[in-house]
N, C-alpha and C positions, 0 to 999 in steps of 0.2 A: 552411555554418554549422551547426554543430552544436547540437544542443537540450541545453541545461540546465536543471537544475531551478530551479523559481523560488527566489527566494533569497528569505530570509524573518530580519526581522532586529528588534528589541525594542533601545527602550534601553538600554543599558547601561550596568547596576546590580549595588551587591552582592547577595548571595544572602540577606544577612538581610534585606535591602528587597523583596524578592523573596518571599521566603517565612516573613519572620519570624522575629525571636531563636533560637528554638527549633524544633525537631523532634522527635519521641517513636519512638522503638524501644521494640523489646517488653524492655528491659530499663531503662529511663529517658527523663528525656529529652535530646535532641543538640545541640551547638553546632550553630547552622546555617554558621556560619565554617569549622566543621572538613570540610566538603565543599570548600572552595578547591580549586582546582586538577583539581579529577575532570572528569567528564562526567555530568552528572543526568539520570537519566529520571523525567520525571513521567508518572506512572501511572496516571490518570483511569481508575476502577473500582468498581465494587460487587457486593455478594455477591448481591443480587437480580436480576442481567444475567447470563443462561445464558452465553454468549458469554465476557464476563468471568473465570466459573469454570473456564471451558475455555481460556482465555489463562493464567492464572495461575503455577498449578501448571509449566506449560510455561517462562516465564520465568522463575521462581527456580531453577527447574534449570540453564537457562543460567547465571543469573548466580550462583549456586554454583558450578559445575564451572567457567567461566574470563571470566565480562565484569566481575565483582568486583573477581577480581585483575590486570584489566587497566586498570581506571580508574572505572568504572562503577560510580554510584550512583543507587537508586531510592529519588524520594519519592511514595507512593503519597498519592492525591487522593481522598478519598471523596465517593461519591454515595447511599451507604447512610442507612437512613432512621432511625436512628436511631443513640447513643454504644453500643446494646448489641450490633446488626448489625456495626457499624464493630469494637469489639473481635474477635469473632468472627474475621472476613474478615483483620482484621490479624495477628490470632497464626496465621495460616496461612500469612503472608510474611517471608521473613527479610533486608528494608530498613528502613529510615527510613518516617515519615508526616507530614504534616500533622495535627496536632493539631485532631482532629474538630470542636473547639470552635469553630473560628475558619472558622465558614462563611461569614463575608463575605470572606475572603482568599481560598477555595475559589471561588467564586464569580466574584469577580474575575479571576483565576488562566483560568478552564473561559473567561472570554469572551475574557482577552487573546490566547490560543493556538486561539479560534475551533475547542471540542470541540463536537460537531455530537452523537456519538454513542461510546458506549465497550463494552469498554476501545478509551483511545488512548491513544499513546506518545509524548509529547513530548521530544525529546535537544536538549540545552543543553548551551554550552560553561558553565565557570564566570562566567564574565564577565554570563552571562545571554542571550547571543548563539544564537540558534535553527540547531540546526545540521538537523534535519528535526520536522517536525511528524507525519509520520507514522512516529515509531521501531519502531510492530509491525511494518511492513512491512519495516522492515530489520533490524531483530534476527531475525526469524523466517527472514528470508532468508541468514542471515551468525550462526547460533546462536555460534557458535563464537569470533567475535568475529577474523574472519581481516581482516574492513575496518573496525574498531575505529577512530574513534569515528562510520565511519560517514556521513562528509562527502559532501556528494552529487555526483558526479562528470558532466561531461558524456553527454550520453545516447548509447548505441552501439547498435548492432543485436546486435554480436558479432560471433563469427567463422562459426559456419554453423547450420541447419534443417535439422530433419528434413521428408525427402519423402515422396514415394510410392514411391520407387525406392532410399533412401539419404541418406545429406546431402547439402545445397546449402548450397553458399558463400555469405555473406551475400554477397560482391562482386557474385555474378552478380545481384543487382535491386538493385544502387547506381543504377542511372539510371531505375528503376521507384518509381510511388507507391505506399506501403505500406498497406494497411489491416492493424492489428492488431486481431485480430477476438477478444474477452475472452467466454468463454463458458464454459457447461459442462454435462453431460449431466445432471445433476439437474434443472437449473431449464429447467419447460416454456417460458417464451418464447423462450430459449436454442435446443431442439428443434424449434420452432415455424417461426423465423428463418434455421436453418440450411441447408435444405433450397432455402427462397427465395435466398437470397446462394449458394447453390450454384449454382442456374440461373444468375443472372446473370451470376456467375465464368465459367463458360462462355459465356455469351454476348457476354462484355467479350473473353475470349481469342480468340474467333473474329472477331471485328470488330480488332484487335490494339491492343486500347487497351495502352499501358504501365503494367501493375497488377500487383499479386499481394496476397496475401491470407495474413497470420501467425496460425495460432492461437493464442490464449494461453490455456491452460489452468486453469479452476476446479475442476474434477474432485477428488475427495475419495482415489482411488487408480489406480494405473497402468494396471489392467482397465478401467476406467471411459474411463481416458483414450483407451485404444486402442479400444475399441468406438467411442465418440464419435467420436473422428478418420478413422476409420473409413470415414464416412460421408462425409467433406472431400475436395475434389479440391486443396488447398491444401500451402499448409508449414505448420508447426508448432513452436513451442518444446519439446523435447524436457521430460517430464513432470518428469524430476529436474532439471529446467535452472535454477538459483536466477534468470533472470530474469523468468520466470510468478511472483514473489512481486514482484519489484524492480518490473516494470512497471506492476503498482497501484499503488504506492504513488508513480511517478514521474505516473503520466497519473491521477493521483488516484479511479481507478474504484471507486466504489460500489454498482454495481447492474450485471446485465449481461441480456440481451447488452449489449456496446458496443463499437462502430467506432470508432478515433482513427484519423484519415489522417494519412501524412507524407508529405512531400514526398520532391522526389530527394535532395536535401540530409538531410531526417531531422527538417526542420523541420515542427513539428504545423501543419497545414490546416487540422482541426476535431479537436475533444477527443471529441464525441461525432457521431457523424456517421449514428450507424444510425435514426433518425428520417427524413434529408434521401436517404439511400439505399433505406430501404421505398419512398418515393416515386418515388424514381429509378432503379429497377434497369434501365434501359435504358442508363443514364448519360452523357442530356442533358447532365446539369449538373455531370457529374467535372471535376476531383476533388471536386466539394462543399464549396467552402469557406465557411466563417464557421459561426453556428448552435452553440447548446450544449444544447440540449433536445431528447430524440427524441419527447418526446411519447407514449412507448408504455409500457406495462407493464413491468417485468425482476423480477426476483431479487436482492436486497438481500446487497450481498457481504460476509461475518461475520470 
């Protein structure tokens, strides 16, 4: 049995009930009707979130050059502190808004789709129907808009890893437990962790536990990534591999380091498992299952 993404689903409702009569572009204001039929991103954002600024710019490029003209509409969601910030930050995008005004719809809106933290990207069918809650992670993965609108497909490993030696067929650990190990050379508990889960990797292969060990890359560029992996006796998702973005956003990872175990099948074990394996690196207790807190420090993934 194959893992899917959880499915995540909102009454459905039209889009003026949803978001109100109206909408405001930097040249009036919009029927919210006249979005029928598209695919909406809502755009939880403000100009005082570093992070934000640095998503932005990146998005409207995309969706200038081709998610526009593929179906794709943004209505951006303010969390700026004021209607003077909000003007600002808007006439630097060229979508739709929520009309600043109406912060109890805002409001409403940031708790129905459970925003924790932004920017985040909400992709809705018209219907009102949630097709992922996490759309940065898949537009950023798919700029292009080549898996347009973006439906979240059963979970695969793919077809192969990079080694020590070359690639390896994903088939060859079909009947091995996976740990996908989400890290990155910047962030010290990342650095800290790595070194430890090395030892034991080896010490799980020489006992011949059936494991292996994926990296999934945080790393900010390729140097980075190959110095860090470097140091791995593991596989690896290859740095330009668009599923180092897809896999946050499926195993929902906010902070790393982090362990998700799968099963032989692919089915998750634990979401976060690197808490229950600092404890266990002997691996008494593999695969480790249940548990969603490591209990340890990480690096907060942007």
């Amino acid at each position: 049995q194959e893992l899917a993404q959880e499915s995540w689903c909102v009454p459905v409702m039209a889009l003026v009930e949803l978001l109100g009569a109206k909408l405001v572009s930097r040249d009036g204001d919009v029927d919210t009707s006249s979005l029928d039929g598209k695919t909406i991103g809502l755009y939880f954002s403000a100009h005082w979130c570093p992070p934000c600024r640095g998503f932005t710019p990146q998005l409207a490029q995309w969706y200038q050059k081709d998610l526009k003209s593929k179906g794709l509409e943004v209505v951006f969601l303010s969390s700026d502190k004021d209607e003077e910030a909000f003007k600002g930050y808007f006439g630097e995008m060229p979508w739709l808004a929520l009309p600043f005004a109406d912060r109890a719809r805002k409001e409403q809106l940031s708790k129905k789709f459970q925003v924790k933290g932004i920017p985040t990207l909400v992709l809705l069918k018209s219907s009102g129907e949630v097709i992922t809650l996490d759309g940065r992670s898949a537009v950023s993965g798919d700029p292009t808009g080549a898996d347009f609108p973006w439906v979240p497909q059963p979970f695969s490993l793919g077809e192969s890893f990079r080694g020590k030696d070359g690639d390896v067929p994903a088939a060859s650990i079909a009947d091995k437990v996976k740990l996908l190990y989400f890290s990155a050379h910047w962030c010290p508990p990342c650095r800290a962790f790595t070194p430890q889960l090395a030892k034991a990797y080896g010490d799980w292969k020489a006992k011949g536990m059936e494991v292996e060990v994926i990296f999934v890359s945080g790393d900010k560029d390729q140097a980075s990534f190959d110095e860090y992996y470097g140091t791995m006796p593991w596989l690896a998702v290859p740095f330009e591999d668009s599923r180092r973005q897809k896999w946050n956003g499926v195993f929902e990872v906010a902070g790393i380091p982090t362990v998700v175990v799968l099963d032989k099948d692919n089915s998750v074990i634990n979401k976060n498992a690197r808490g229950a394996i600092a404890g266990d690196f002997q691996g008494k207790n593999f695969p480790w299952k249940g548990g969603s807190s490591s209990g340890k420090s990480g690096c907060v993934v942007l």
